[in-house]
Backbone atoms as SQL, in Angstrom:
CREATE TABLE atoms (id INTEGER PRIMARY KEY, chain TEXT, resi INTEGER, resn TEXT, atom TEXT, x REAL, y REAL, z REAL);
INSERT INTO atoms VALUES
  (1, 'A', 1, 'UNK', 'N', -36.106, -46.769, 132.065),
  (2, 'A', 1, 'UNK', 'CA', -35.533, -46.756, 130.732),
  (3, 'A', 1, 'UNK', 'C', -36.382, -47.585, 129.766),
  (4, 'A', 2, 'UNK', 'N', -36.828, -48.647, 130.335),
  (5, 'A', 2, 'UNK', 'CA', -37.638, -49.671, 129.690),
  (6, 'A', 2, 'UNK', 'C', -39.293, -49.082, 129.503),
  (7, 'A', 3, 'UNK', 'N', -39.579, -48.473, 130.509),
  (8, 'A', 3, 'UNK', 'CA', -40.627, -47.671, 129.933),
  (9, 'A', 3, 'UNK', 'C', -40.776, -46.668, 128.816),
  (10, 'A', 4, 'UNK', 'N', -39.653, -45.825, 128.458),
  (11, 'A', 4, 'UNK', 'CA', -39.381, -44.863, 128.011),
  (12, 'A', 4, 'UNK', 'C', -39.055, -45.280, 126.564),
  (13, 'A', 5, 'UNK', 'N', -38.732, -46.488, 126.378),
  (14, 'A', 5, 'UNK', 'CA', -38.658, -46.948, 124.895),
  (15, 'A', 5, 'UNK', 'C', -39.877, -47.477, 124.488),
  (16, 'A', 6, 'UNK', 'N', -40.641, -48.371, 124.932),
  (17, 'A', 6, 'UNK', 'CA', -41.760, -48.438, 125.411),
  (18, 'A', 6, 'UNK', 'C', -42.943, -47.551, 125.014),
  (19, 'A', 7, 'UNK', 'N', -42.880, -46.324, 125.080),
  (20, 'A', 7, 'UNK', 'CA', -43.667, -45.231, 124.851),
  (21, 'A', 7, 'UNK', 'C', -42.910, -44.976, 123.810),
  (22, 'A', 8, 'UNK', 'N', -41.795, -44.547, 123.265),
  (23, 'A', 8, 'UNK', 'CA', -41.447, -44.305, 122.117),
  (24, 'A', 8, 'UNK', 'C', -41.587, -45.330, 120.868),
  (25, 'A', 9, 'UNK', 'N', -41.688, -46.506, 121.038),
  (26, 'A', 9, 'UNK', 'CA', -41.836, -47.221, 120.235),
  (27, 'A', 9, 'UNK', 'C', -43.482, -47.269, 119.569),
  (28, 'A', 10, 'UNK', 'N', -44.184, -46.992, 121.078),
  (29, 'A', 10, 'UNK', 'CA', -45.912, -47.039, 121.000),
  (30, 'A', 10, 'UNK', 'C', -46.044, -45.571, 120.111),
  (31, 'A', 11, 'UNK', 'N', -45.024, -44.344, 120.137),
  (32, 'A', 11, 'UNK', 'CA', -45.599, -43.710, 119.572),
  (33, 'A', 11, 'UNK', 'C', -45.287, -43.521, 117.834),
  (34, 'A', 12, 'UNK', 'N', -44.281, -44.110, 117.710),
  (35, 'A', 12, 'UNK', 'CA', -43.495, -44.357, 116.495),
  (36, 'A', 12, 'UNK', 'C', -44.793, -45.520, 115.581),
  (37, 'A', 13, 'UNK', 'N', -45.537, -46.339, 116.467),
  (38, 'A', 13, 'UNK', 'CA', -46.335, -47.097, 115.596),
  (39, 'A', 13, 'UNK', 'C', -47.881, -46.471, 115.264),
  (40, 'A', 14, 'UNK', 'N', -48.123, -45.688, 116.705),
  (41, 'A', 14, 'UNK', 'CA', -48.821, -44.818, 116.350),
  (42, 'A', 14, 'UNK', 'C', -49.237, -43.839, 115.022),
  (43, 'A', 15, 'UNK', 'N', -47.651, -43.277, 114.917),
  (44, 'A', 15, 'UNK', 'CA', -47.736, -42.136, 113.434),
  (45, 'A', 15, 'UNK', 'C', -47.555, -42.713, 112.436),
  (46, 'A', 16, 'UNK', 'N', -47.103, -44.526, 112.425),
  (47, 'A', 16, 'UNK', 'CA', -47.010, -45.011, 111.145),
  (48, 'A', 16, 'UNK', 'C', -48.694, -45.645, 110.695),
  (49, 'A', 17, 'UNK', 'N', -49.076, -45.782, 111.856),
  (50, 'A', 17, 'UNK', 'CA', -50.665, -46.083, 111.610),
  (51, 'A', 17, 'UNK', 'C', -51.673, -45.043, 111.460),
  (52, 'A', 18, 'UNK', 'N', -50.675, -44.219, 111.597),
  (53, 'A', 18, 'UNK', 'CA', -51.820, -42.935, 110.981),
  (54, 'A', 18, 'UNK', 'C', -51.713, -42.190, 110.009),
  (55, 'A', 19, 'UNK', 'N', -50.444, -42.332, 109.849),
  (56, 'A', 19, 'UNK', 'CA', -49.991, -42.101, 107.841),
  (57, 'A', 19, 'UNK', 'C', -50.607, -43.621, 106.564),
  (58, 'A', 20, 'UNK', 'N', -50.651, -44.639, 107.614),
  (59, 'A', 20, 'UNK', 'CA', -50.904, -45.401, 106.391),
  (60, 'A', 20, 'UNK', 'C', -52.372, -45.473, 105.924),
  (61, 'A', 21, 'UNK', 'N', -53.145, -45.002, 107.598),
  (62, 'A', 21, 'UNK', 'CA', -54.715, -44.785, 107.687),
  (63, 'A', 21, 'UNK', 'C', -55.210, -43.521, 106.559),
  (64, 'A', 22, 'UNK', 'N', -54.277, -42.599, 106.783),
  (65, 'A', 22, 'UNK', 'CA', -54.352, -41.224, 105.869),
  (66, 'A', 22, 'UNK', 'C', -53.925, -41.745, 104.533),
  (67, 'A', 23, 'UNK', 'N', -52.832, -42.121, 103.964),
  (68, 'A', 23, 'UNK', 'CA', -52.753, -42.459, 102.600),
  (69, 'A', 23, 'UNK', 'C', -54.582, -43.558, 102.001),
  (70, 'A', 24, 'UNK', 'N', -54.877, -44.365, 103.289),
  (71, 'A', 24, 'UNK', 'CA', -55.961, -45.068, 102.566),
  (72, 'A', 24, 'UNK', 'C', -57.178, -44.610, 102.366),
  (73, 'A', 25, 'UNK', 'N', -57.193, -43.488, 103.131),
  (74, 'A', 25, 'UNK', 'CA', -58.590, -41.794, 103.193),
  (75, 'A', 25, 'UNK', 'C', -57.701, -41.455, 101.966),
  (76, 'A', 26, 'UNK', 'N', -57.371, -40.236, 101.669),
  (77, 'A', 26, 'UNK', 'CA', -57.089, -40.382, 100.436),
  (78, 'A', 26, 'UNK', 'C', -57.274, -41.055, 99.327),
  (79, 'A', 27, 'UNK', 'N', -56.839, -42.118, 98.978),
  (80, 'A', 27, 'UNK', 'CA', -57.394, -43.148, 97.998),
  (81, 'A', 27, 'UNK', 'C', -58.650, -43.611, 98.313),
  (82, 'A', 28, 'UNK', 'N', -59.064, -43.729, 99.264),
  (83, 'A', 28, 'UNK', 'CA', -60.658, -44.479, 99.075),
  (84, 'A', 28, 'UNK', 'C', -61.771, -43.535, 98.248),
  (85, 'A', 29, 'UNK', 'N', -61.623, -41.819, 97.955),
  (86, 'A', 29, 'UNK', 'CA', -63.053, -41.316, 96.930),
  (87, 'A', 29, 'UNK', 'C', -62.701, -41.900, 95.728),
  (88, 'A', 30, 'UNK', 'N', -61.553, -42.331, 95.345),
  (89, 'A', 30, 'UNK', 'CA', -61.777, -43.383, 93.642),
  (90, 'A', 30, 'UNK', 'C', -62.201, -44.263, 94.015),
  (91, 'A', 31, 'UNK', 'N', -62.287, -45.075, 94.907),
  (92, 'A', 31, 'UNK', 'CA', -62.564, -46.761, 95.010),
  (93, 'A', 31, 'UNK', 'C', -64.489, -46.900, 94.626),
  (94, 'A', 32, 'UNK', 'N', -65.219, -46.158, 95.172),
  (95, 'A', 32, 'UNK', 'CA', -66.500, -45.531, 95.270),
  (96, 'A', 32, 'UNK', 'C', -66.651, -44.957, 94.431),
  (97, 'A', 33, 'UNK', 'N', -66.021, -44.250, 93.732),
  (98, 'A', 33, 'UNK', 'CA', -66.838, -43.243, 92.640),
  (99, 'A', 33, 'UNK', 'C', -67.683, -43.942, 91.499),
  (100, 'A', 34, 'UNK', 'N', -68.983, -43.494, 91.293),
  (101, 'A', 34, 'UNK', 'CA', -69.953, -43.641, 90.723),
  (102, 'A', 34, 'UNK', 'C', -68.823, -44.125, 89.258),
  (103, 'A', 35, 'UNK', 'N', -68.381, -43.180, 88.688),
  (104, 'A', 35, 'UNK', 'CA', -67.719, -43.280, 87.192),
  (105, 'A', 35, 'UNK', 'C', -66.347, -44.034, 87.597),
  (106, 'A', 36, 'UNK', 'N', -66.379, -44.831, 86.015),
  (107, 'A', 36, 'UNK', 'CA', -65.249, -45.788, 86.606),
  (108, 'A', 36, 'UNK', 'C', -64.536, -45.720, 85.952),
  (109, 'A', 37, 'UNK', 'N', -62.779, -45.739, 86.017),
  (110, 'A', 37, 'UNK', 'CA', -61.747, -44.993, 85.464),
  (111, 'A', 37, 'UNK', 'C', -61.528, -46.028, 83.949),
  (112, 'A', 38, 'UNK', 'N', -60.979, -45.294, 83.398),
  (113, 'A', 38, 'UNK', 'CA', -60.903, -46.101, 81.720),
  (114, 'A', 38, 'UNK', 'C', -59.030, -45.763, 81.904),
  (115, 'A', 39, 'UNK', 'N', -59.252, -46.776, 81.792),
  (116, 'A', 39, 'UNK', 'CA', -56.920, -46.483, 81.512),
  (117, 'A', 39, 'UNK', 'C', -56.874, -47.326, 80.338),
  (118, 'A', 40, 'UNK', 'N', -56.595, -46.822, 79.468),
  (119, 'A', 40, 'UNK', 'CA', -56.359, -47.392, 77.735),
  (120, 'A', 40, 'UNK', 'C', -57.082, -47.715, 77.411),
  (121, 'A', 41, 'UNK', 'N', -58.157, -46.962, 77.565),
  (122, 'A', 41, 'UNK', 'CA', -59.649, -47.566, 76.642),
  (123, 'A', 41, 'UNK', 'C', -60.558, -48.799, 77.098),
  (124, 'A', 42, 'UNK', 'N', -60.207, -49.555, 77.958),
  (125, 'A', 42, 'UNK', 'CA', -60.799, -50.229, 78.461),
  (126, 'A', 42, 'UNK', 'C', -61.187, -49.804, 79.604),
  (127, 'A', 43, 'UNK', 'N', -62.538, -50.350, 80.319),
  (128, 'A', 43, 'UNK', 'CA', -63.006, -50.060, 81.450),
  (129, 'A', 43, 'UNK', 'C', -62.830, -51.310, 82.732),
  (130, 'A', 44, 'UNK', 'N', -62.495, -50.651, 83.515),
  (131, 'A', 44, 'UNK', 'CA', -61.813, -51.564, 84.798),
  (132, 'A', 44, 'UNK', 'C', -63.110, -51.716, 85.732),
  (133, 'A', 45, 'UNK', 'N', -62.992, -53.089, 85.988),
  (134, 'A', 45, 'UNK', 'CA', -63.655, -53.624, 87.032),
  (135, 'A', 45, 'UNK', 'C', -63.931, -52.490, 88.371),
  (136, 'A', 46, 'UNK', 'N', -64.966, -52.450, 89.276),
  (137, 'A', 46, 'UNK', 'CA', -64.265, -51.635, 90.363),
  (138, 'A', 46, 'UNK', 'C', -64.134, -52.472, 91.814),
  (139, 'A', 47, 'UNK', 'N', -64.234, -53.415, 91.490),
  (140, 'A', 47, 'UNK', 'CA', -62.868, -54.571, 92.936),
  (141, 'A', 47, 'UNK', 'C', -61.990, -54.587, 92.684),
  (142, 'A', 48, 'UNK', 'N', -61.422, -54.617, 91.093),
  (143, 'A', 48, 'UNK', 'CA', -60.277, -54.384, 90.912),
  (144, 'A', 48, 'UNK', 'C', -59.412, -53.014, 91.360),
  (145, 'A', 49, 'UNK', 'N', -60.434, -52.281, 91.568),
  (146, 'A', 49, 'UNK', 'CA', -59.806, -50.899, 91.647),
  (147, 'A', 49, 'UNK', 'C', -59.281, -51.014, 93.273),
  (148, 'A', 50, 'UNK', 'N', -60.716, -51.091, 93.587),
  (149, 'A', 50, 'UNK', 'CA', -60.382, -51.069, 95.421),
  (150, 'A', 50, 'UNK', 'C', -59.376, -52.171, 95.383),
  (151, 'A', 51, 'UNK', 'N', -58.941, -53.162, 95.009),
  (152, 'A', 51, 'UNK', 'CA', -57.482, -53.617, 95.617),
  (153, 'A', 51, 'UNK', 'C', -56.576, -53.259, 95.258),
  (154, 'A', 52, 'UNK', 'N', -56.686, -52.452, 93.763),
  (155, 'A', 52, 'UNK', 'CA', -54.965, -51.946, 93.478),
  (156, 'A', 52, 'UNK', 'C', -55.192, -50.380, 94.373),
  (157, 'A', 53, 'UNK', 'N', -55.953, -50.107, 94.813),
  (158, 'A', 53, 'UNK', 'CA', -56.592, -48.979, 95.658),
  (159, 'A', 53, 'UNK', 'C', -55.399, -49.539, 97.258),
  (160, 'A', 54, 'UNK', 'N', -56.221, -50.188, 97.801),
  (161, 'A', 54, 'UNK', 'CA', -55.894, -51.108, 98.899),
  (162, 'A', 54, 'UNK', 'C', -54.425, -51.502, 98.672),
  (163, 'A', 55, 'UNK', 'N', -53.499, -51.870, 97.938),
  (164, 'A', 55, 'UNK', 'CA', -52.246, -52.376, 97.802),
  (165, 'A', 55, 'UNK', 'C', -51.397, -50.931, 97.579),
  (166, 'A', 56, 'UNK', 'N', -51.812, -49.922, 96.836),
  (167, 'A', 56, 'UNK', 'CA', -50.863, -48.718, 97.234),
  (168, 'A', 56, 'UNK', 'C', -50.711, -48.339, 98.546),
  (169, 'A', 57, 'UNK', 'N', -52.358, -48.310, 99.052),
  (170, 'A', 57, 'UNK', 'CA', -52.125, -48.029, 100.338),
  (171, 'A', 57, 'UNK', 'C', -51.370, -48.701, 101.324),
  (172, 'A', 58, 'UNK', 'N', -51.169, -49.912, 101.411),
  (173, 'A', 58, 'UNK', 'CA', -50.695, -50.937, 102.383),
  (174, 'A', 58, 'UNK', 'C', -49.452, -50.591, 101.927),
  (175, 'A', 59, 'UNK', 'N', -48.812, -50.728, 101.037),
  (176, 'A', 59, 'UNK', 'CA', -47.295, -50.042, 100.496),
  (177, 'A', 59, 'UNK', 'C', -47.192, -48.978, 100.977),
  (178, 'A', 60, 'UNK', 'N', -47.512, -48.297, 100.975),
  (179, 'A', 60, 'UNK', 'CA', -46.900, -46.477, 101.575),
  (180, 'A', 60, 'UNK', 'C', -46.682, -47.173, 103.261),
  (181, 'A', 61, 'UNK', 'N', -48.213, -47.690, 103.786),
  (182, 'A', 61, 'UNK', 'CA', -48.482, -47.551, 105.654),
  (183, 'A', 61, 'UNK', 'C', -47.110, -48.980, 105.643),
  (184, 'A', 62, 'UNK', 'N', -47.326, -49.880, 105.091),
  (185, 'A', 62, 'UNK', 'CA', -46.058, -50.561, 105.934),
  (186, 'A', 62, 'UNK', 'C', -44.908, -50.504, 105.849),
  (187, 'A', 63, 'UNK', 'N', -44.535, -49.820, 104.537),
  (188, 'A', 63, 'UNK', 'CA', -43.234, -49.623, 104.300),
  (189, 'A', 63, 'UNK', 'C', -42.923, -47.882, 105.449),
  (190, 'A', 64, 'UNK', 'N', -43.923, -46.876, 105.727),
  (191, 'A', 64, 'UNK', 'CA', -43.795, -46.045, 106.867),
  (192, 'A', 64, 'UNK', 'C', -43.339, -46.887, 108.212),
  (193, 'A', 65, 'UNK', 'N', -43.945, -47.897, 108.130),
  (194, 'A', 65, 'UNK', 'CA', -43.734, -48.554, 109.635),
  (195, 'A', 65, 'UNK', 'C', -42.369, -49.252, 109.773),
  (196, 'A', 66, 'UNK', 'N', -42.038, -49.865, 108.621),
  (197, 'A', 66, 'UNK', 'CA', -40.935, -50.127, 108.535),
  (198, 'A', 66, 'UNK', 'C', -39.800, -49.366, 108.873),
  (199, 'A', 67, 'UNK', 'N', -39.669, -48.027, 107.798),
  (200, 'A', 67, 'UNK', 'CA', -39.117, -46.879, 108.193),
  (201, 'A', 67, 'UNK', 'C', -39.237, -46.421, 109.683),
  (202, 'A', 68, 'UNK', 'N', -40.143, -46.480, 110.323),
  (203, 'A', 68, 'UNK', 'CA', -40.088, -45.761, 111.723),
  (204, 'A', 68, 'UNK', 'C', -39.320, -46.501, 112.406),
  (205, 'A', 69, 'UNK', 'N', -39.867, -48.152, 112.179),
  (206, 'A', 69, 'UNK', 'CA', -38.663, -48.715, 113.431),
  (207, 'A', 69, 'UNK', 'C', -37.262, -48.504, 112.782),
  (208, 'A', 70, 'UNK', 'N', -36.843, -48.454, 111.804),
  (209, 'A', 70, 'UNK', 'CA', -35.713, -48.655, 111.039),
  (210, 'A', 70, 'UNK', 'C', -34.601, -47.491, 111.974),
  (211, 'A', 71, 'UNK', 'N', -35.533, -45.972, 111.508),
  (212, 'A', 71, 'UNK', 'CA', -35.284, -44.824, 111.681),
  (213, 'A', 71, 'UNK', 'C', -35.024, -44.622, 114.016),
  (214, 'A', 72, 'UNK', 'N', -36.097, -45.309, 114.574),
  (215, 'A', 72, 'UNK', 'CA', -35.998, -45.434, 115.509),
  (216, 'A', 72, 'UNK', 'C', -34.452, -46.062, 116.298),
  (217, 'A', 73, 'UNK', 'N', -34.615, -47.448, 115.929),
  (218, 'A', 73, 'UNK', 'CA', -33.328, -48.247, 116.017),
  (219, 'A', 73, 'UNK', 'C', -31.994, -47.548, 115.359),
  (220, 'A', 74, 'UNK', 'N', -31.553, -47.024, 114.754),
  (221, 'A', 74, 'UNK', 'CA', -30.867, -46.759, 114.105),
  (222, 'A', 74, 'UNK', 'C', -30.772, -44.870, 115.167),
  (223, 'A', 75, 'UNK', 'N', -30.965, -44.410, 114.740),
  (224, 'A', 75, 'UNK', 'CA', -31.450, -43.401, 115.879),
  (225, 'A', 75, 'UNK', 'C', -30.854, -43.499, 117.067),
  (226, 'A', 76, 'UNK', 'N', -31.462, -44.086, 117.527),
  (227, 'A', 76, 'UNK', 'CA', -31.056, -44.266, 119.377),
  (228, 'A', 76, 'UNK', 'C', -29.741, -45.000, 118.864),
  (229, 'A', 77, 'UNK', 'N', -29.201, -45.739, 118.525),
  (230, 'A', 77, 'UNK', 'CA', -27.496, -45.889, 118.223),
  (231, 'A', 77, 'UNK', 'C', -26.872, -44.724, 118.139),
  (232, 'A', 78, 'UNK', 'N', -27.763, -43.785, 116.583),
  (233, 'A', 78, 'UNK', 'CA', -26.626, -43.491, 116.118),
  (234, 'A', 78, 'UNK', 'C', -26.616, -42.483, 117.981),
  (235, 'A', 79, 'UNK', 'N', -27.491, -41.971, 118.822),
  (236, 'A', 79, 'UNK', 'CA', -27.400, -40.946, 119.520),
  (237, 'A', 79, 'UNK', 'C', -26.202, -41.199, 120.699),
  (238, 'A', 80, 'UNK', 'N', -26.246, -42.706, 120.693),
  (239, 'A', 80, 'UNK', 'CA', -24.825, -43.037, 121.507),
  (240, 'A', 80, 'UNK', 'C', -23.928, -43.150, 120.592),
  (241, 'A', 81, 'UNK', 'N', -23.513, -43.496, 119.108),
  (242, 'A', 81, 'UNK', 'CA', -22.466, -43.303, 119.071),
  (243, 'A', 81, 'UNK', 'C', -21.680, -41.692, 119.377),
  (244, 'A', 82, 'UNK', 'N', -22.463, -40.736, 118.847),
  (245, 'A', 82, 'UNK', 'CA', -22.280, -39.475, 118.483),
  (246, 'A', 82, 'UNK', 'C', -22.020, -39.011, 119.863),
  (247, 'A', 83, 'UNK', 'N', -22.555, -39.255, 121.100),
  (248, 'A', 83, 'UNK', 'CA', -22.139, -38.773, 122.484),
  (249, 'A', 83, 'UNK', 'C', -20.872, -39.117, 123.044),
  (250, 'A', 84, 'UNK', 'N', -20.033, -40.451, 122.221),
  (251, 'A', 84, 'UNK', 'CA', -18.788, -40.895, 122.789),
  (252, 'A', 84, 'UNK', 'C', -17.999, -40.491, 121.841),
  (253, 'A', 85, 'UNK', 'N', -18.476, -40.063, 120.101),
  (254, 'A', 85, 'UNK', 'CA', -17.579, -39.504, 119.032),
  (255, 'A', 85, 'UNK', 'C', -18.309, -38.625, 118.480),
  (256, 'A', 86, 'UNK', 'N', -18.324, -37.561, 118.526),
  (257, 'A', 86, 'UNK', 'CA', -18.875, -36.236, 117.702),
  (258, 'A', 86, 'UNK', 'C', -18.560, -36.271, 116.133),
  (259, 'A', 87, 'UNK', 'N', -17.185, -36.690, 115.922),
  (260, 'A', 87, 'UNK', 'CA', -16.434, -36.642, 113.971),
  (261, 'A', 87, 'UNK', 'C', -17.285, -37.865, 113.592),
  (262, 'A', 88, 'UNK', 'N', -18.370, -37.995, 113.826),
  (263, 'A', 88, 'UNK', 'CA', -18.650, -39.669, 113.285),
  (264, 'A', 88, 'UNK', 'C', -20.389, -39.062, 112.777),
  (265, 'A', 89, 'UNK', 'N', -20.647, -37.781, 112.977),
  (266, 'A', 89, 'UNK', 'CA', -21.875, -37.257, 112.713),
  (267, 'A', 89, 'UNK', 'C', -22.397, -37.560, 111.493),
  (268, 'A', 90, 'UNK', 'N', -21.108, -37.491, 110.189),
  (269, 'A', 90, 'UNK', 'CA', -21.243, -37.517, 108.501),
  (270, 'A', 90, 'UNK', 'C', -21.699, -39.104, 108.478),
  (271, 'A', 91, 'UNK', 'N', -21.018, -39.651, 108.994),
  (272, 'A', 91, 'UNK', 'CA', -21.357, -41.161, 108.778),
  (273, 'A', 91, 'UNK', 'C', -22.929, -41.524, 109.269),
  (274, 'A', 92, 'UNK', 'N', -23.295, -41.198, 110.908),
  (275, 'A', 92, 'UNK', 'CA', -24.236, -41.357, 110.881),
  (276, 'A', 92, 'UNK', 'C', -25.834, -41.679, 110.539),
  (277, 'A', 93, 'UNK', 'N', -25.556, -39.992, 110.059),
  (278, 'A', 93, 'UNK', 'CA', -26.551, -39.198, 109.057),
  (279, 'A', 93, 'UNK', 'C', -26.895, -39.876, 107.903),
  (280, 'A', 94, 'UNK', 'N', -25.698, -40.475, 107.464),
  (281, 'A', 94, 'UNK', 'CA', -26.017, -41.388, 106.423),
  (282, 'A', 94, 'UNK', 'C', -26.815, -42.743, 106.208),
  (283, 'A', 95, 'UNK', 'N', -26.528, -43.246, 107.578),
  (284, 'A', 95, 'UNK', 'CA', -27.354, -44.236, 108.186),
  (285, 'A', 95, 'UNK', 'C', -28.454, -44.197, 108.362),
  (286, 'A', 96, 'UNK', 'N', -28.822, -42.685, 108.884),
  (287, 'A', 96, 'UNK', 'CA', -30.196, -42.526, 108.872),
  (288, 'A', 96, 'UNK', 'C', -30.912, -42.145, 107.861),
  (289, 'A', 97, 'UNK', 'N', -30.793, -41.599, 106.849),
  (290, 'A', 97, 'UNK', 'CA', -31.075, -41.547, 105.562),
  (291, 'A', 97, 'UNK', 'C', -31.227, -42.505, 105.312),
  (292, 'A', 98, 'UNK', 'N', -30.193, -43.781, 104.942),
  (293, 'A', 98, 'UNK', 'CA', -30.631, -44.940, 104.602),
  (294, 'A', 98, 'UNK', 'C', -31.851, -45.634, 104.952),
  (295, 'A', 99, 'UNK', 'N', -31.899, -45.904, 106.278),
  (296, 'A', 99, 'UNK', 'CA', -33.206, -45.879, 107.053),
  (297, 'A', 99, 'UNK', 'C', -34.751, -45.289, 106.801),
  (298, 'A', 100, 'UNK', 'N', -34.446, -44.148, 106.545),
  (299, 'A', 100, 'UNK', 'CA', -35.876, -43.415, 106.198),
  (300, 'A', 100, 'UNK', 'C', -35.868, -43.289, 104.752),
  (301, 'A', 101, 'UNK', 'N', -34.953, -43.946, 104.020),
  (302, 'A', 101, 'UNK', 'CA', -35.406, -44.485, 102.544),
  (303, 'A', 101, 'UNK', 'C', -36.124, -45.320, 102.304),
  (304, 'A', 102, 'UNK', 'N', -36.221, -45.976, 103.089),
  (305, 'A', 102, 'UNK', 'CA', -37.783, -47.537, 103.248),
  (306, 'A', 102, 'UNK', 'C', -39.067, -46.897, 103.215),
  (307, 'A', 103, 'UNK', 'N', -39.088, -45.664, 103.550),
  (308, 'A', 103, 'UNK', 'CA', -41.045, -44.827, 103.462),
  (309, 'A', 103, 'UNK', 'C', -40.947, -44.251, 101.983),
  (310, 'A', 104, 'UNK', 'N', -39.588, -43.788, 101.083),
  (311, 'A', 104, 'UNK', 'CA', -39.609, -43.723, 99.838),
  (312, 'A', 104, 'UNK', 'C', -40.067, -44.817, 99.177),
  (313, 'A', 105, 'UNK', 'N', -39.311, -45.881, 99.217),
  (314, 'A', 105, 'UNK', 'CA', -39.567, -47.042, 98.504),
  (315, 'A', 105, 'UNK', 'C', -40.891, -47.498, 98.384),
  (316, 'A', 106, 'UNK', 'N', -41.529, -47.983, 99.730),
  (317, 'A', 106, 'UNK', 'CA', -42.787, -47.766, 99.644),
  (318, 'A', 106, 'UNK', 'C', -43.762, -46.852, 98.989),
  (319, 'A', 107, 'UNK', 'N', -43.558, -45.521, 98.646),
  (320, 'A', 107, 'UNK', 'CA', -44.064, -44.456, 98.228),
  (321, 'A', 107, 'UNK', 'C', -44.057, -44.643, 96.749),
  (322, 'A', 108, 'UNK', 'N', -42.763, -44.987, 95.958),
  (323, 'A', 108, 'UNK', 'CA', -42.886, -45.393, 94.574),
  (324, 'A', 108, 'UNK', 'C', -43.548, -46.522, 94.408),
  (325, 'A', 109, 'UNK', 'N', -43.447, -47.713, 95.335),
  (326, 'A', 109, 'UNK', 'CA', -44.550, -48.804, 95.094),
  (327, 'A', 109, 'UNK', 'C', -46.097, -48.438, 94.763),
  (328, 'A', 110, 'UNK', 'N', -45.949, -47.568, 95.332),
  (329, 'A', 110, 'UNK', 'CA', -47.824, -47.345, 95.537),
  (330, 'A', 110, 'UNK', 'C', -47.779, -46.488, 93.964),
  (331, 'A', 111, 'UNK', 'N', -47.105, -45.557, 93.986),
  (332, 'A', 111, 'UNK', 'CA', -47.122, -44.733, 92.530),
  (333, 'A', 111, 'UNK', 'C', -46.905, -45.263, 91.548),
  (334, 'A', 112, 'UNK', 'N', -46.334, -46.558, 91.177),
  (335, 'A', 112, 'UNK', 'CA', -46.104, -47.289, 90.333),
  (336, 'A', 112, 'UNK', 'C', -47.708, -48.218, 90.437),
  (337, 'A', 113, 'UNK', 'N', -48.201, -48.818, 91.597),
  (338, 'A', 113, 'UNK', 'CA', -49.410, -49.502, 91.328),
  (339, 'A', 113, 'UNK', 'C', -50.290, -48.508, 90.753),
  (340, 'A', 114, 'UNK', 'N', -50.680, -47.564, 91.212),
  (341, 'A', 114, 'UNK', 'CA', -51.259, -46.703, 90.718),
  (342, 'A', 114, 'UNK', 'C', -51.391, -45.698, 89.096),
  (343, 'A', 115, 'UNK', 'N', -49.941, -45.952, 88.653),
  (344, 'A', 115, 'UNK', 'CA', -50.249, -45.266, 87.365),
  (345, 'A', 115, 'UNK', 'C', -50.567, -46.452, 86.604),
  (346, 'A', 116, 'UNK', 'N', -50.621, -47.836, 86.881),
  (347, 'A', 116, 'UNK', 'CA', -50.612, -49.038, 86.513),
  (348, 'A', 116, 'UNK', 'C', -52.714, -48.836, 85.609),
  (349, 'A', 117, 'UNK', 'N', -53.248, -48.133, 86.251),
  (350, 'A', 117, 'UNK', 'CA', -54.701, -47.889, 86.618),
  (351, 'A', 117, 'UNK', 'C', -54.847, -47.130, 85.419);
C-alpha cells in the first residue's frame, strides 16, 4: 500500500514538474529575443524580463504542484468517503474543485505578471 502511494505521489510530482518545465519553454523565446519589448513607451531592461519571465513561470509550476498534492490528498479521501456513502458525491466534487483551483490561481499570477510587461 505504502509503495503504491509512493509511486503515485512520484508520479503526481513528476507531471507537476513537467508542466512547470513546459510553461518555462514557452516563455523562455521572449527572454532571448534579439528585440526588446517596449510596454508604454519605455524600453525594458532584458534581466528584467527574464525574471518577470522566470516568476510567471515559477507561479503556474508551483502553484501546479501545489494543486497536484492538494488534488491527490483530497482524492484518495474523497475515494473512501464515496465507497462507504455514495449521496456524498455533490459534496465531494466540490472539494475537489476547490483543490484544483490552486493551478488556476497560479495561472492568473503569471498572467497578471506578465501583462505587467
Amino acid at each position: 500500500m505504502s509503495r503504491q502511494i509512493l509511486l503515485v505521489a512520484l508520479m503526481v510530482l513528476g507531471v507537476a514538474l513537467l508542466a512547470g518545465l513546459t510553461s518555462l519553454l514557452v516563455w523562455q523565446p521572449g527572454v532571448f529575443a534579439a528585440e526588446s519589448h517596449a510596454g508604454a513607451g519605455a524600453m525594458l531592461d532584458p534581466q528584467v524580463l527574464s525574471w518577470a519571465y522566470l516568476a510567471a513561470a515559477l507561479s503556474t509550476g508551483l502553484a501546479s504542484l501545489g494543486a497536484a498534492y492538494a488534488v491527490a490528498s483530497v482524492g484518495a479521501a474523497a475515494v473512501g468517503a464515496l465507497a462507504e456513502k455514495p449521496e456524498l458525491f455533490g459534496r465531494v466534487i466540490i472539494l475537489v474543485g476547490l483543490a484544483e483551483g490552486i493551478a488556476i490561481y497560479g495561472l492568473i499570477v503569471s498572467v497578471l505578471i506578465l501583462n505587467k510587461l
